[in-house]
C-alpha positions in Angstrom: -4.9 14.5 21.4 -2.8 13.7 18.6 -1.8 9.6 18.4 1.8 8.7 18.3 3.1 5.9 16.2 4.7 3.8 17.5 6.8 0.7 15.6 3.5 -1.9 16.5 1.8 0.4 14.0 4.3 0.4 11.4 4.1 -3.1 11.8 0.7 -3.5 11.7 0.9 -0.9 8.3 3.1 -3.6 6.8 1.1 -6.6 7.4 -2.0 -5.0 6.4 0.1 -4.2 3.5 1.1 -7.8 2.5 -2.0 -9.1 3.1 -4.0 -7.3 1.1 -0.6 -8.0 -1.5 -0.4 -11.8 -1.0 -4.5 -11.9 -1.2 -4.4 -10.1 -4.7 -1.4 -12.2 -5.7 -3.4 -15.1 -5.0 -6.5 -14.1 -6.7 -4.1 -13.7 -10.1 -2.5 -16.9 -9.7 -5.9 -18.6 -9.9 -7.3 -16.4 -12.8 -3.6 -15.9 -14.5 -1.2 -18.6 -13.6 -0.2 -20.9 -16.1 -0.8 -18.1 -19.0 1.7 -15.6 -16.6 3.9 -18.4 -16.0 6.6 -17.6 -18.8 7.0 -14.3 -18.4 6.3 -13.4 -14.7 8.7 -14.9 -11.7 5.7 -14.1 -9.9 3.5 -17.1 -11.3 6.3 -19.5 -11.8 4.3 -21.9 -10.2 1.4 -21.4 -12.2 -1.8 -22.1 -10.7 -0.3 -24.3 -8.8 0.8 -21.8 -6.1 3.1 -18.9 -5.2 6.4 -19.6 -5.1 8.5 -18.9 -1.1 11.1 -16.5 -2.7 8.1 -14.0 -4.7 6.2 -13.7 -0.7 9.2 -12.5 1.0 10.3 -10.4 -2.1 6.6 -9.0 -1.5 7.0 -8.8 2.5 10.4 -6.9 1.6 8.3 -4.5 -0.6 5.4 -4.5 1.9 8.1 -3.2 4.3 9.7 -0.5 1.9 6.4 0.2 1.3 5.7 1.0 5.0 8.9 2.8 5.4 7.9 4.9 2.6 4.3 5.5 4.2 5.8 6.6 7.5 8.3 9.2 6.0 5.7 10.8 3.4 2.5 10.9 6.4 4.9 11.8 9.6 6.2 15.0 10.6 9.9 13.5 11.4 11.1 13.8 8.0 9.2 15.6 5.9 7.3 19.0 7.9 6.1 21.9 5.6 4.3 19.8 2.9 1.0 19.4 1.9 -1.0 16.4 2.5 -1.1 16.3 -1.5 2.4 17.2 -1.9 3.6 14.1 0.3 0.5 11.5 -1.3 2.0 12.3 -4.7 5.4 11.5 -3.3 4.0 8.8 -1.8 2.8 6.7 -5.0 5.2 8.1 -7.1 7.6 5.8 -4.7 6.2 3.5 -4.8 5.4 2.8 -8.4 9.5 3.4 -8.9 10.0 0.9 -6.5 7.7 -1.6 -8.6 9.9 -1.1 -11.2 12.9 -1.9 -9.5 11.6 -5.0 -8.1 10.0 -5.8 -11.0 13.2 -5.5 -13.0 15.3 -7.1 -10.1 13.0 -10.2 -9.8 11.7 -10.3 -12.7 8.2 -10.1 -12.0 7.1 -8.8 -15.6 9.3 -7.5 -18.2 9.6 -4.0 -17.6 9.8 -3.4 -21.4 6.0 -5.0 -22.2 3.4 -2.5 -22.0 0.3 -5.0 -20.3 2.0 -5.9 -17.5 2.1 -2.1 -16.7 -0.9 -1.4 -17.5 -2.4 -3.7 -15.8 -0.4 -3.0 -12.6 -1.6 0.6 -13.1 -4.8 -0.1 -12.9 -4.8 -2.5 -10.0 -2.7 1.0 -7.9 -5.4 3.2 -9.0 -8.3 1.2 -7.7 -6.4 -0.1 -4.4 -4.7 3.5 -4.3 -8.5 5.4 -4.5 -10.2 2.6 -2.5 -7.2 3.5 0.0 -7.8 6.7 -0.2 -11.7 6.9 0.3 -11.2 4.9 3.7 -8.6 7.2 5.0 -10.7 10.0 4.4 -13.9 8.4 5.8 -12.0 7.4 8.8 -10.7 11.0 9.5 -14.2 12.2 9.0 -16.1 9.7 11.2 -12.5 10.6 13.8 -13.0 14.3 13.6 -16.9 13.9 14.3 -16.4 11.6 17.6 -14.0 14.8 18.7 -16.3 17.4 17.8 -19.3 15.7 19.5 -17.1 15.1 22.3 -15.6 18.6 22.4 -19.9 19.6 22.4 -20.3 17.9 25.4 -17.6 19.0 26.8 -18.3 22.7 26.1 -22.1 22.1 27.6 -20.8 20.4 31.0 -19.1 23.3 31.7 -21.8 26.0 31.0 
């Protein structure tokens, strides 16, 4: 039976989304802060916290992120594409959209090459950690259906 989303789980998508954001923003601010503080809008507050208008310009890209998520891994928009086709889509999106908010806002100067790199390598290890749960959670999904399907299949012999 195949699920159907509903808007509870693309809001559910998005939250889990900014959380997992606003923890790792968090975890910078304390280790980063006051050296980010002049040149990232992000720490403006230094150590001292994170500032009201960088969490919602991160719940508005939490939310663009979900959008993104939902047209690259539904069937509504996009049909005849490969699961690899539509993750490369995916965080190619979403790293363009990084730079637009990050040239917008002002959360690192787009022209530095550390700030990017360091963003890169916080995408790939969220983006492969991401990746290796959705594939364990399919597996350990498709197994409860075959096994149920087995039982099935010997109830009715």
């Amino acid at each position: 039976m195949l699920k159907k989303n509903t808007i509870f789980d693309f809001l559910v998508s998005v939250m889990v989304i900014y959380g997992i954001t606003v923890i790792s923003i968090c975890v910078f601010t304390y280790i980063f802060g006051d050296e980010a503080q002049e040149i990232s809008s992000i720490y403006s507050l230094g150590q001292s916290g994170i500032a009201l208008k960088t969490l919602v310009q991160f719940l508005l890209m939490s939310f663009l992120v979900g959008a993104l998520r939902w047209m690259c891994f539904t069937d509504v928009l996009i049909k005849n594409f490969s699961i690899a086709g539509r993750t490369i889509t995916m965080f190619t999106s979403v790293i363009a959209l990084v730079g637009i908010f990050a040239g917008v806002f002002r959360w690192f100067p787009v022209d530095m090459a550390l700030p990017w790199i360091m963003f890169f390598i916080c995408f790939f290890i969220y983006a492969t950690v991401g990746v290796v749960l959705s594939v364990w959670k399919e597996k350990k999904e498709n197994k409860i259906l075959q096994d149920a399907l087995e039982r099935l299949k010997e109830e009715n012999e």
